[in-house]
mmCIF file of the protein (N, C-alpha, C, O) and its ligand, coordinates in Angstrom:
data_MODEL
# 
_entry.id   MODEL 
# 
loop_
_entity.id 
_entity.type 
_entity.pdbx_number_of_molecules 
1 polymer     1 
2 non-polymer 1 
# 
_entity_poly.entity_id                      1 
_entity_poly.type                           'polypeptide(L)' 
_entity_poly.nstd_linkage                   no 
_entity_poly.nstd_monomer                   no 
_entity_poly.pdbx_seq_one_letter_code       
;(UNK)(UNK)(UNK)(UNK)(UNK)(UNK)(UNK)(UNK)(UNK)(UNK)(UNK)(UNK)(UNK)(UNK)(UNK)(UNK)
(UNK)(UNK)(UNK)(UNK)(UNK)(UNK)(UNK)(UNK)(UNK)(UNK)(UNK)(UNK)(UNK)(UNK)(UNK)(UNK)
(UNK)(UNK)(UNK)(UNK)(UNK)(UNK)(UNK)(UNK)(UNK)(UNK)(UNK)(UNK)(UNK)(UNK)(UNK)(UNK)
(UNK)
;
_entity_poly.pdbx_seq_one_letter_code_can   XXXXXXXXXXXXXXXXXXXXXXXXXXXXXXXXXXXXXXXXXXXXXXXXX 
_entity_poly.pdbx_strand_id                 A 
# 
loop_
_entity_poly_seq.entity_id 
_entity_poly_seq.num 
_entity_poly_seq.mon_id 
_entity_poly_seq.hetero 
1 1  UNK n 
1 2  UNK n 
1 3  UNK n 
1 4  UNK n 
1 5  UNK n 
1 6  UNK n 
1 7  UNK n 
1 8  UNK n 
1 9  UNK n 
1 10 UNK n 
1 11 UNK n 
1 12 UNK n 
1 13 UNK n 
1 14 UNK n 
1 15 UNK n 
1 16 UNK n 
1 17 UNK n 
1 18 UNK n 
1 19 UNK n 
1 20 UNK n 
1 21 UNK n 
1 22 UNK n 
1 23 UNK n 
1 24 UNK n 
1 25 UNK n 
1 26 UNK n 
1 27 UNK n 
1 28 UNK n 
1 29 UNK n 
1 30 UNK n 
1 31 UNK n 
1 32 UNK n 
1 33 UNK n 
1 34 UNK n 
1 35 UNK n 
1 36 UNK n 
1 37 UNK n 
1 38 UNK n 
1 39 UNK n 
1 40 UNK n 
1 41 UNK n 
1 42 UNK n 
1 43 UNK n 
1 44 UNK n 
1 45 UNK n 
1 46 UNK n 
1 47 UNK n 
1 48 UNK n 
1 49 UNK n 
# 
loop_
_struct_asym.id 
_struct_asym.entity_id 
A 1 
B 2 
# 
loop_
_chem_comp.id 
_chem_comp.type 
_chem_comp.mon_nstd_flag 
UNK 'L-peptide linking' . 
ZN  non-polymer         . 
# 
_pdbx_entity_nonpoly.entity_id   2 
_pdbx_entity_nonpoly.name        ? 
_pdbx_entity_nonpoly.comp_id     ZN 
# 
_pdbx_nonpoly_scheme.asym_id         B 
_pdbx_nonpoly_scheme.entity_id       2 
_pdbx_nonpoly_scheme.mon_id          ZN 
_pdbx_nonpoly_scheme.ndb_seq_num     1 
_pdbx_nonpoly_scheme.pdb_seq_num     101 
_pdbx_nonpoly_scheme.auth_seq_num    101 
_pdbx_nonpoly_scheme.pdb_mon_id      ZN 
_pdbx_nonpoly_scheme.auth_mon_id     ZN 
_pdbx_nonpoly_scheme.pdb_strand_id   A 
_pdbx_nonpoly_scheme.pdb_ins_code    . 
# 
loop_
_atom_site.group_PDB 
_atom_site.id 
_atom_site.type_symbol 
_atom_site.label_atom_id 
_atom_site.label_alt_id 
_atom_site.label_comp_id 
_atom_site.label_asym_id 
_atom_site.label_entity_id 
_atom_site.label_seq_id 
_atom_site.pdbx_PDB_ins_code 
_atom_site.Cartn_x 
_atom_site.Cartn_y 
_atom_site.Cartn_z 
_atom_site.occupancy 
_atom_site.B_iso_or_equiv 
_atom_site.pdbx_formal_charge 
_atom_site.auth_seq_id 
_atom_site.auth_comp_id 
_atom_site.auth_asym_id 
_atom_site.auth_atom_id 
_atom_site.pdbx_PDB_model_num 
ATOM   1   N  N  . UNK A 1 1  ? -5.893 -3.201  16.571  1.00 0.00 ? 1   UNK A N  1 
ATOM   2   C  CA . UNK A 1 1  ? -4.553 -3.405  16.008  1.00 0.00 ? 1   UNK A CA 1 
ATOM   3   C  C  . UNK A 1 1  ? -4.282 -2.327  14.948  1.00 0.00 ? 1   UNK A C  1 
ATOM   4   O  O  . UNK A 1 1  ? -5.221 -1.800  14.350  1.00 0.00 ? 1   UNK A O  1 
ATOM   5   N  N  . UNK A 1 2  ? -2.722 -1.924  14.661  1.00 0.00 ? 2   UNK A N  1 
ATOM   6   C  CA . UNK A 1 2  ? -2.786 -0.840  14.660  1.00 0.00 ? 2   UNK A CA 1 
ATOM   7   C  C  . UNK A 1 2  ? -1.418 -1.384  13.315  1.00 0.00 ? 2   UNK A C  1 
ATOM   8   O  O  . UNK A 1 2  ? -0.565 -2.092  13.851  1.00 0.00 ? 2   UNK A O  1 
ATOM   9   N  N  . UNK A 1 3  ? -1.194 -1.178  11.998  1.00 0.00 ? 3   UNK A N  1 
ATOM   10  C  CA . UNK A 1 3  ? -0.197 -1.804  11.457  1.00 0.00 ? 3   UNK A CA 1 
ATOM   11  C  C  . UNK A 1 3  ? -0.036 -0.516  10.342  1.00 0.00 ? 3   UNK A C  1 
ATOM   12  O  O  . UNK A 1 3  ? -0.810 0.332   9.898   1.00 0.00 ? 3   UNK A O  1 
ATOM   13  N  N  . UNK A 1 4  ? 1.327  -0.832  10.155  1.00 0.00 ? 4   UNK A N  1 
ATOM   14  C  CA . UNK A 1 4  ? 1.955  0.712   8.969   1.00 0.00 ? 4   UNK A CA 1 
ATOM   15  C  C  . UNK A 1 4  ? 2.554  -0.185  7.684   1.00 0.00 ? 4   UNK A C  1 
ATOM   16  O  O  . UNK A 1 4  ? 2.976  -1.308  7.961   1.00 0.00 ? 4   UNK A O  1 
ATOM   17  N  N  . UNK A 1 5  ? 2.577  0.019   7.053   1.00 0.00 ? 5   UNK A N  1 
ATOM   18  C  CA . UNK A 1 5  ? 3.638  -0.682  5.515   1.00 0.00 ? 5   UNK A CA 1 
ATOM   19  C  C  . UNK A 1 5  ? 4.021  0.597   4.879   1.00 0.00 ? 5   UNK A C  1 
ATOM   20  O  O  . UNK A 1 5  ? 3.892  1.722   5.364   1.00 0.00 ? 5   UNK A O  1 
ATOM   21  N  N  . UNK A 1 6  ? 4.585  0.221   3.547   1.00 0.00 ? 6   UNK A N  1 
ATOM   22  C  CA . UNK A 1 6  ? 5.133  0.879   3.212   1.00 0.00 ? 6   UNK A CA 1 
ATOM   23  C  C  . UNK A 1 6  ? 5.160  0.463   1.732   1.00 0.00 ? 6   UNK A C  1 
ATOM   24  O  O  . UNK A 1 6  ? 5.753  -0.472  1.193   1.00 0.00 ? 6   UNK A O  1 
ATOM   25  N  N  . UNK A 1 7  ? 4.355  1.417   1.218   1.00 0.00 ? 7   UNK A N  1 
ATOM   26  C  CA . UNK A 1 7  ? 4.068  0.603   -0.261  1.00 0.00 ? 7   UNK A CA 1 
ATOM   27  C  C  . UNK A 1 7  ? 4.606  1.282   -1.759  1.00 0.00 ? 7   UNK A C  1 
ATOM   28  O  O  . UNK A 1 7  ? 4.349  2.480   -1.878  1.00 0.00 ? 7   UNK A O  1 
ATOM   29  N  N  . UNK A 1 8  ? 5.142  0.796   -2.611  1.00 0.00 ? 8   UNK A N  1 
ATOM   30  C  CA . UNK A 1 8  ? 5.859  1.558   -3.617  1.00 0.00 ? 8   UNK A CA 1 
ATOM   31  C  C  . UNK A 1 8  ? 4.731  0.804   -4.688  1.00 0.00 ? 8   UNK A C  1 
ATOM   32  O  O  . UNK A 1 8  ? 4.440  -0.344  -5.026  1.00 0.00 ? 8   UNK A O  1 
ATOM   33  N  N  . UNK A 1 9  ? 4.234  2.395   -5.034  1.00 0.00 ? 9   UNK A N  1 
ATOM   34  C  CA . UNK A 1 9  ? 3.578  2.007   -6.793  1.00 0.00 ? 9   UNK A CA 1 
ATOM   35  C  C  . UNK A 1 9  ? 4.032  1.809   -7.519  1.00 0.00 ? 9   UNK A C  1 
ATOM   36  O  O  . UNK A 1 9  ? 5.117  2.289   -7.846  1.00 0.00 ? 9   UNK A O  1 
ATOM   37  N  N  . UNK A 1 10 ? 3.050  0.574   -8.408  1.00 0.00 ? 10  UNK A N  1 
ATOM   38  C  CA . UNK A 1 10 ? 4.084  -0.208  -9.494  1.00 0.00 ? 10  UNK A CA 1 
ATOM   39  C  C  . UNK A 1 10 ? 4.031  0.917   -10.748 1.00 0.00 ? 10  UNK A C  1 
ATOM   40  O  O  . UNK A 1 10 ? 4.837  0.810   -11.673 1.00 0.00 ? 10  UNK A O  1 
ATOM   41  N  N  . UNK A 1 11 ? 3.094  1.939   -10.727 1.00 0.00 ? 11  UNK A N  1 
ATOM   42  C  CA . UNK A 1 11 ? 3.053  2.843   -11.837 1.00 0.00 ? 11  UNK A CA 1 
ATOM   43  C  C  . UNK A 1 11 ? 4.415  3.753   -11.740 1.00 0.00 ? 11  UNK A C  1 
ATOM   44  O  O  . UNK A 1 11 ? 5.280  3.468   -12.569 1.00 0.00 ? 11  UNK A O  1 
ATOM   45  N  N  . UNK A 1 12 ? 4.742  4.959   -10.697 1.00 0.00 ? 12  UNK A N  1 
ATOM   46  C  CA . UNK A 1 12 ? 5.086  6.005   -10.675 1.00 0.00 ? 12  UNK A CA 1 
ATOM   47  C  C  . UNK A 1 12 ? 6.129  5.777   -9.749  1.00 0.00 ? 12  UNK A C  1 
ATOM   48  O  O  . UNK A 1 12 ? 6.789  6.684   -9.243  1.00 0.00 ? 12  UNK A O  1 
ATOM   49  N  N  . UNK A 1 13 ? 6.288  4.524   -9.513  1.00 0.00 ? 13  UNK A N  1 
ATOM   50  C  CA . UNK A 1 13 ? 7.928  3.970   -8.212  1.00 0.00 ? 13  UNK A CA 1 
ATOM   51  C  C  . UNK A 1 13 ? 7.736  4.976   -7.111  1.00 0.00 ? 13  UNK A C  1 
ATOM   52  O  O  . UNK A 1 13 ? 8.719  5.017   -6.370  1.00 0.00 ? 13  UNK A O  1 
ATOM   53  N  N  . UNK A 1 14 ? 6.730  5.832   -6.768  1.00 0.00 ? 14  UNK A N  1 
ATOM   54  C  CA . UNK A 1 14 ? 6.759  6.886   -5.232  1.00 0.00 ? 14  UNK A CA 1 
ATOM   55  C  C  . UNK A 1 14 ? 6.153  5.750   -3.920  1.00 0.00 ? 14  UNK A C  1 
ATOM   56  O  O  . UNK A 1 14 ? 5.113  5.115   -3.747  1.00 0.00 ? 14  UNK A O  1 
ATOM   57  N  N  . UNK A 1 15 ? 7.192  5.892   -3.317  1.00 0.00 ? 15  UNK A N  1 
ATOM   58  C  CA . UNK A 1 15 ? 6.432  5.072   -2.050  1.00 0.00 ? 15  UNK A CA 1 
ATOM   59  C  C  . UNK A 1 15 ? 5.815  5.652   -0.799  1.00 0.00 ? 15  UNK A C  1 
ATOM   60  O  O  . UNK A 1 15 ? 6.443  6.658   -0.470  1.00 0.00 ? 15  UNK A O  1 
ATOM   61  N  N  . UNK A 1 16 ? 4.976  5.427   -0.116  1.00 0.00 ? 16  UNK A N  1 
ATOM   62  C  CA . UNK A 1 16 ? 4.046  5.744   0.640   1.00 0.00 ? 16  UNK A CA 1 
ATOM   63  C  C  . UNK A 1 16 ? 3.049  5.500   2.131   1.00 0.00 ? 16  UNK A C  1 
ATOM   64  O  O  . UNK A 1 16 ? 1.866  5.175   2.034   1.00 0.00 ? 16  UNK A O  1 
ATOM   65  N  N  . UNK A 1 17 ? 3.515  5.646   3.054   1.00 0.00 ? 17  UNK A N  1 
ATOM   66  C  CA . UNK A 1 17 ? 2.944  4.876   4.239   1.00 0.00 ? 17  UNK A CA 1 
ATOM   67  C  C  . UNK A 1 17 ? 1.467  4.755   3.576   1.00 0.00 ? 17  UNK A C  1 
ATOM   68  O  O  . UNK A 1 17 ? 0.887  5.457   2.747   1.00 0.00 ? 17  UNK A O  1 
ATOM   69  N  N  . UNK A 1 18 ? 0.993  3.259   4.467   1.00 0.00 ? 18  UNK A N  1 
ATOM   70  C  CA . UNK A 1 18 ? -0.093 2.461   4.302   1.00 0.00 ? 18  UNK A CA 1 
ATOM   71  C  C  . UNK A 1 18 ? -0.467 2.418   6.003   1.00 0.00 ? 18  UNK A C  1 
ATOM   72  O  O  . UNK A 1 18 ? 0.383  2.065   6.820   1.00 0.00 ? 18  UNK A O  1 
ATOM   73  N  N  . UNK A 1 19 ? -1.610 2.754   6.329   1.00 0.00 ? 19  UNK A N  1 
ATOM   74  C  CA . UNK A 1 19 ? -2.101 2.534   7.724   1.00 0.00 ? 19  UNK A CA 1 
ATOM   75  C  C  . UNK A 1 19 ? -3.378 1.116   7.211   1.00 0.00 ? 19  UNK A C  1 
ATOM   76  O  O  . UNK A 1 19 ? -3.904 0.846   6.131   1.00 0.00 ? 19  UNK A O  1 
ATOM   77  N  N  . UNK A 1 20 ? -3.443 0.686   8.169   1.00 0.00 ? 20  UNK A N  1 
ATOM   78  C  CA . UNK A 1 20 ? -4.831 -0.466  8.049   1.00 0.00 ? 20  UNK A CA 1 
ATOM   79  C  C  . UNK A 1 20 ? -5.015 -1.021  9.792   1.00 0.00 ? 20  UNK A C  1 
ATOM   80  O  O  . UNK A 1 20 ? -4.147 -0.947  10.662  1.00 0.00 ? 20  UNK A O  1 
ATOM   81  N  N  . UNK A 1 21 ? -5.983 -1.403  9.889   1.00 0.00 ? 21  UNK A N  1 
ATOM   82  C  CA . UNK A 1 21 ? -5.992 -2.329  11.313  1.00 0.00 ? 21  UNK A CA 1 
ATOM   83  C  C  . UNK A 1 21 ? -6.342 -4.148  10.593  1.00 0.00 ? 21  UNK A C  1 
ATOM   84  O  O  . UNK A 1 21 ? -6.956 -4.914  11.336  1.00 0.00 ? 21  UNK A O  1 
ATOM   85  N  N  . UNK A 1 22 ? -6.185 -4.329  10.091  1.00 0.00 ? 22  UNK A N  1 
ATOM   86  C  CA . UNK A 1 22 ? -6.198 -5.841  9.915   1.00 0.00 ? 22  UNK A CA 1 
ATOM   87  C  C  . UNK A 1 22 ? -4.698 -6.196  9.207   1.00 0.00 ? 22  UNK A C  1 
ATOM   88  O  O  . UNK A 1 22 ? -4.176 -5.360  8.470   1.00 0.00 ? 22  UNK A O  1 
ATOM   89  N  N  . UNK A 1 23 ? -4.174 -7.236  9.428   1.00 0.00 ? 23  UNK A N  1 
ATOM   90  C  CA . UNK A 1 23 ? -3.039 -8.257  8.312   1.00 0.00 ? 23  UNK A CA 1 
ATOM   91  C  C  . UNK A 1 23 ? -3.970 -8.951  7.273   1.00 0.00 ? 23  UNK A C  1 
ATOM   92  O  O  . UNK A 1 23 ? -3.522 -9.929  6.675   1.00 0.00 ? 23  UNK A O  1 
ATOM   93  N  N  . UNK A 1 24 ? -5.205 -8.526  7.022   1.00 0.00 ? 24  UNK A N  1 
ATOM   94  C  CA . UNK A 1 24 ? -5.434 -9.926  6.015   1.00 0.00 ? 24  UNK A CA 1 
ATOM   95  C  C  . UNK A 1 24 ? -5.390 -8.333  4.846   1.00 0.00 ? 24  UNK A C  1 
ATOM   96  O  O  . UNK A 1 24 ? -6.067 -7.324  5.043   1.00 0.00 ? 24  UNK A O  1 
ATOM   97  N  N  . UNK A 1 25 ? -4.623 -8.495  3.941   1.00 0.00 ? 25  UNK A N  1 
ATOM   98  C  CA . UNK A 1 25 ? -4.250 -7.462  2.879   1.00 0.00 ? 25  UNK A CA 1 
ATOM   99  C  C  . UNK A 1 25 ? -4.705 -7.713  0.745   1.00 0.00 ? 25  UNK A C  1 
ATOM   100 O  O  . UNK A 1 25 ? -4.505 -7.196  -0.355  1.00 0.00 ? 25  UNK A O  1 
ATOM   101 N  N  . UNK A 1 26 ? -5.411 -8.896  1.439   1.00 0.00 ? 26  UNK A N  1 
ATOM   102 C  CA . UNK A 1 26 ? -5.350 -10.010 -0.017  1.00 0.00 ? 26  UNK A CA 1 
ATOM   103 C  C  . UNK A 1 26 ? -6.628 -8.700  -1.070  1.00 0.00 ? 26  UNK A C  1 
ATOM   104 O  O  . UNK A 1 26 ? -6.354 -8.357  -2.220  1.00 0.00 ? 26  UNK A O  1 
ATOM   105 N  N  . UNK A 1 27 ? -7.586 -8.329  -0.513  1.00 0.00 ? 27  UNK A N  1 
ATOM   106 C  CA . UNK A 1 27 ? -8.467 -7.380  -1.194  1.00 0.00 ? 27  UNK A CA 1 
ATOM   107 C  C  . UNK A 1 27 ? -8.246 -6.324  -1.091  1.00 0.00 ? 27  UNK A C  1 
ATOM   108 O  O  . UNK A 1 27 ? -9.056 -5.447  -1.393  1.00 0.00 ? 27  UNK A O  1 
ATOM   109 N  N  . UNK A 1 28 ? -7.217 -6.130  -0.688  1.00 0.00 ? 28  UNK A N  1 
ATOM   110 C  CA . UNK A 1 28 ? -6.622 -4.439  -0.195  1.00 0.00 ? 28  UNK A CA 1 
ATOM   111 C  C  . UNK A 1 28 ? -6.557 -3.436  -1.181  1.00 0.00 ? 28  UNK A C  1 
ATOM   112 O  O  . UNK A 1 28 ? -5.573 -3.758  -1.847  1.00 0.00 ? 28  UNK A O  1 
ATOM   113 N  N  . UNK A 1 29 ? -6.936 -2.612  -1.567  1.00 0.00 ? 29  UNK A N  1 
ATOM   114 C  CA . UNK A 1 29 ? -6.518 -1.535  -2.806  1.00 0.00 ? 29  UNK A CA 1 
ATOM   115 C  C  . UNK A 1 29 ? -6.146 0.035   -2.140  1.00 0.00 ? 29  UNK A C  1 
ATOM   116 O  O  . UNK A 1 29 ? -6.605 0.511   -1.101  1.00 0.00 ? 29  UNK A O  1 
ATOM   117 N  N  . UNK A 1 30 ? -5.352 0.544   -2.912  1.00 0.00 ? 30  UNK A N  1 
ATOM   118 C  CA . UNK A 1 30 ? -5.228 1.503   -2.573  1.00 0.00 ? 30  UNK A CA 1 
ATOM   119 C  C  . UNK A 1 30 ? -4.858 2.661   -3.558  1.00 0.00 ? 30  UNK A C  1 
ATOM   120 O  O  . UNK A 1 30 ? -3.923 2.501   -4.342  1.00 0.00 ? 30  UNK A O  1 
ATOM   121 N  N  . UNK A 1 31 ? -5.601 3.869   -3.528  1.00 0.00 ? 31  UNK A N  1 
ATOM   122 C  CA . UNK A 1 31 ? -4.981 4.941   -4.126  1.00 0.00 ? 31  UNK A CA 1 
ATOM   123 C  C  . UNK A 1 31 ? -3.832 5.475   -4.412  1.00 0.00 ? 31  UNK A C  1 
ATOM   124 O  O  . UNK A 1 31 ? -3.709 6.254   -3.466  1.00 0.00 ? 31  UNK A O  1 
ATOM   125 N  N  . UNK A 1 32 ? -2.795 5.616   -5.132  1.00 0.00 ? 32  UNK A N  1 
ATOM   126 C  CA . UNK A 1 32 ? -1.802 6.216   -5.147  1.00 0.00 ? 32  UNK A CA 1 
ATOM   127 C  C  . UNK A 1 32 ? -1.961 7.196   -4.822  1.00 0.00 ? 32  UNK A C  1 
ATOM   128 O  O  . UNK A 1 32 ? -3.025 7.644   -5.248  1.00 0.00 ? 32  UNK A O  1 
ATOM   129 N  N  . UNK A 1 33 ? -1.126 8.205   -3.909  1.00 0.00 ? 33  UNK A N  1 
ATOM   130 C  CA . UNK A 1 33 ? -1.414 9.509   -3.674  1.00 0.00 ? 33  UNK A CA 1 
ATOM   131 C  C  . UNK A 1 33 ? -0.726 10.545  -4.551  1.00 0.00 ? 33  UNK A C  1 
ATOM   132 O  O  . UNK A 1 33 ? -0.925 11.744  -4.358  1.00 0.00 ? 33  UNK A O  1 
ATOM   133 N  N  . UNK A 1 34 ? 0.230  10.019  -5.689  1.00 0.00 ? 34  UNK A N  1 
ATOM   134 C  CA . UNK A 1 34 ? 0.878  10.370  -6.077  1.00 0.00 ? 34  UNK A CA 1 
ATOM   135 C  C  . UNK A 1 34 ? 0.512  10.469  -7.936  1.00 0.00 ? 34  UNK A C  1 
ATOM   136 O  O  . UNK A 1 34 ? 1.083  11.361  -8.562  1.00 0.00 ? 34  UNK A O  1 
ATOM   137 N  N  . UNK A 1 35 ? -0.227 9.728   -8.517  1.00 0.00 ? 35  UNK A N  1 
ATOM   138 C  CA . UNK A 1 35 ? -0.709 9.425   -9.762  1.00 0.00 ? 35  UNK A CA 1 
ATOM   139 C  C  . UNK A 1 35 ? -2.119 9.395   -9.445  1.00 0.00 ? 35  UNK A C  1 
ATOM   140 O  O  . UNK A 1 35 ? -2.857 10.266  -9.905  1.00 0.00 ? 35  UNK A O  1 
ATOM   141 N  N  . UNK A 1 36 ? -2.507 8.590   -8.795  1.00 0.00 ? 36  UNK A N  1 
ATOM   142 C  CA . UNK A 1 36 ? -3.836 8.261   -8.827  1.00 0.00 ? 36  UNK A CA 1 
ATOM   143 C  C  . UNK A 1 36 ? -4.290 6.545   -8.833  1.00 0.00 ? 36  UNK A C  1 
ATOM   144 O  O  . UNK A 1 36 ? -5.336 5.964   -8.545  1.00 0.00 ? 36  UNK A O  1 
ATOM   145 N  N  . UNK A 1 37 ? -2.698 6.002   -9.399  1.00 0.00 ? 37  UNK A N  1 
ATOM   146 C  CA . UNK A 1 37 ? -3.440 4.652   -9.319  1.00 0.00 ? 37  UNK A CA 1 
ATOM   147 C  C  . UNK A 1 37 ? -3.660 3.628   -8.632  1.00 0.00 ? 37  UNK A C  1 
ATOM   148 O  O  . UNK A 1 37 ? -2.668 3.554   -7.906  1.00 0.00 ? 37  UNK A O  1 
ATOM   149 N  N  . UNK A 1 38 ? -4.269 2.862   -8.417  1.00 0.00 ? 38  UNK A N  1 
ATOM   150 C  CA . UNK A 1 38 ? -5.470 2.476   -8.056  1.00 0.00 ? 38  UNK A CA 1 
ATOM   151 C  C  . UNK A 1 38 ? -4.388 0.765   -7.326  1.00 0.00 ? 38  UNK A C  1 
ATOM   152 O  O  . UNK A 1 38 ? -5.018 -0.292  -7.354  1.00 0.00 ? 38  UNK A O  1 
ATOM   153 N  N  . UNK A 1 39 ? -3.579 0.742   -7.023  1.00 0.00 ? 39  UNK A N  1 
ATOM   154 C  CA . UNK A 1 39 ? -2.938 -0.919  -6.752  1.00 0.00 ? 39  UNK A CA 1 
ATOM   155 C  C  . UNK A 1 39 ? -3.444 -1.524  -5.456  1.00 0.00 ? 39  UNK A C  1 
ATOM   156 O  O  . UNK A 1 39 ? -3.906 -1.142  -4.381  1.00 0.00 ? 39  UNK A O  1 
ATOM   157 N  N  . UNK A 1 40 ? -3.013 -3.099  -6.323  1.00 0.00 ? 40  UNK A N  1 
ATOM   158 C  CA . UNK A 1 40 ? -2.877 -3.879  -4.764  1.00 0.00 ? 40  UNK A CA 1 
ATOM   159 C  C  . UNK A 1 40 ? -2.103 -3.685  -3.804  1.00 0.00 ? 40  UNK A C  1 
ATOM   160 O  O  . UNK A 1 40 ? -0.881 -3.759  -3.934  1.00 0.00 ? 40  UNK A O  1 
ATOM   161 N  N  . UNK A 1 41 ? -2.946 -3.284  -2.211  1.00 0.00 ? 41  UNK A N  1 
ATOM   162 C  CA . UNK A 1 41 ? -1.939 -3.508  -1.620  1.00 0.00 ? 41  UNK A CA 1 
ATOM   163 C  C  . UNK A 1 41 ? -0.842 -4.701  -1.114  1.00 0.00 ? 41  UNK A C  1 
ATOM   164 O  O  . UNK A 1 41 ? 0.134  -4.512  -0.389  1.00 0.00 ? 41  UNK A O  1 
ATOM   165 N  N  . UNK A 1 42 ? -1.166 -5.633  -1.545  1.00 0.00 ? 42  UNK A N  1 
ATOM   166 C  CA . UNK A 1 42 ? -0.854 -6.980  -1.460  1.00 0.00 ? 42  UNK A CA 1 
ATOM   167 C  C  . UNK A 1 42 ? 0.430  -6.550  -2.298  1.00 0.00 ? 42  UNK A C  1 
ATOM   168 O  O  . UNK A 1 42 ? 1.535  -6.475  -1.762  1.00 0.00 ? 42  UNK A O  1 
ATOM   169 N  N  . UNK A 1 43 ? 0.258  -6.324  -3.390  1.00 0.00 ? 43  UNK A N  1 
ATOM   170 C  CA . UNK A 1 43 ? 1.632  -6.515  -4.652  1.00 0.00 ? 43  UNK A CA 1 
ATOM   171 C  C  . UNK A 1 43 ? 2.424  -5.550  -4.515  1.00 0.00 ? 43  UNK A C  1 
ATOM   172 O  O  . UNK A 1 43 ? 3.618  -5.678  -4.783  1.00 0.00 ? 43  UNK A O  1 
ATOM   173 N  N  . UNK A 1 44 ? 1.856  -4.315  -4.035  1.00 0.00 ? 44  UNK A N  1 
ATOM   174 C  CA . UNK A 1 44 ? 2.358  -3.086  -4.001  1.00 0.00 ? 44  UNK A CA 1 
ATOM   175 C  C  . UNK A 1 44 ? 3.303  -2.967  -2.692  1.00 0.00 ? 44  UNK A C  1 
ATOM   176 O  O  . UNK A 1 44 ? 3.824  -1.855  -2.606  1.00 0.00 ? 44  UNK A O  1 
ATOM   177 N  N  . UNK A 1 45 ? 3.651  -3.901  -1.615  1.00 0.00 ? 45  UNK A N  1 
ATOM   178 C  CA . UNK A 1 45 ? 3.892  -3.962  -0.273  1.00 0.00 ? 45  UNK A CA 1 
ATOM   179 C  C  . UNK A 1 45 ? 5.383  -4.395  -0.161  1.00 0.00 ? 45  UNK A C  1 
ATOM   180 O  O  . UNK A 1 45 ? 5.926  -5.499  -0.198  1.00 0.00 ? 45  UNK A O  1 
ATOM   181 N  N  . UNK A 1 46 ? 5.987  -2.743  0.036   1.00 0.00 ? 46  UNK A N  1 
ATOM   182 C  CA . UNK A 1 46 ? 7.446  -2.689  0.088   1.00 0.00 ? 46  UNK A CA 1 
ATOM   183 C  C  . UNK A 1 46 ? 8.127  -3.361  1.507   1.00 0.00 ? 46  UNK A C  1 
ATOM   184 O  O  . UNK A 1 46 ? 9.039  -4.187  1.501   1.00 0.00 ? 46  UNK A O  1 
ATOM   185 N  N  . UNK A 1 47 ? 7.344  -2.707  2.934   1.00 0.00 ? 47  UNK A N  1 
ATOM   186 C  CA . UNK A 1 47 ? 7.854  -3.839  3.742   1.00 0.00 ? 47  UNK A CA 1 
ATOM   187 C  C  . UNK A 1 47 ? 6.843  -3.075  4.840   1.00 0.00 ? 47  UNK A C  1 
ATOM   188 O  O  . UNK A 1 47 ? 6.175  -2.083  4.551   1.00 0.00 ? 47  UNK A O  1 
ATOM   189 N  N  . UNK A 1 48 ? 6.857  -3.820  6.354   1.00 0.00 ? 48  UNK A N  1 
ATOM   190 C  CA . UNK A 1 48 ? 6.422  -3.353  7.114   1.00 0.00 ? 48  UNK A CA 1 
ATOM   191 C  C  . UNK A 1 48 ? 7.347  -2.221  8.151   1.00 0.00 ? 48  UNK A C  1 
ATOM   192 O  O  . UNK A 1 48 ? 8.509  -2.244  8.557   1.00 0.00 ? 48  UNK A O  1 
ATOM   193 N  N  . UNK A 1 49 ? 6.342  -1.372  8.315   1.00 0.00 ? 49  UNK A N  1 
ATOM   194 C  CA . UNK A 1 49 ? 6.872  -0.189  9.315   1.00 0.00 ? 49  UNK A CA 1 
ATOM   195 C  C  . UNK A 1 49 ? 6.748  -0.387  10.605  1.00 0.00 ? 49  UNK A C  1 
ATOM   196 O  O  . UNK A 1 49 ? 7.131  0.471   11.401  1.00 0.00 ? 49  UNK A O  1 
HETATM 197 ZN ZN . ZN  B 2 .  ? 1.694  6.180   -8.363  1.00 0.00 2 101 ZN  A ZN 1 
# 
């Protein structure tokens, strides 16, 4: 399974495709590619692509 989102950092507001193969997103973290920081992808999850 193959899933895209679309995630806006709560630091620096730049948003960013998210690739993953699972929906369970609850431990998800991810790098900003843009600052560096470090968010949930859970909280950070603008919508699906
Ligand atoms: Zn950022």
């Amino acid at each position: 399974m193959s899933l895209f989102f679309l995630l806006r950092c709560p630091k620096c507001k730049n948003t960013m495709k998210y690739h993953t193969d699972t929906k369970i997103l609850t431990e998800k973290r991810k790098k900003c590619v843009y600052c560096g920081f470090s968010m949930s992808v859970r909280k950070a999850l603008e919508k699906k692509l």
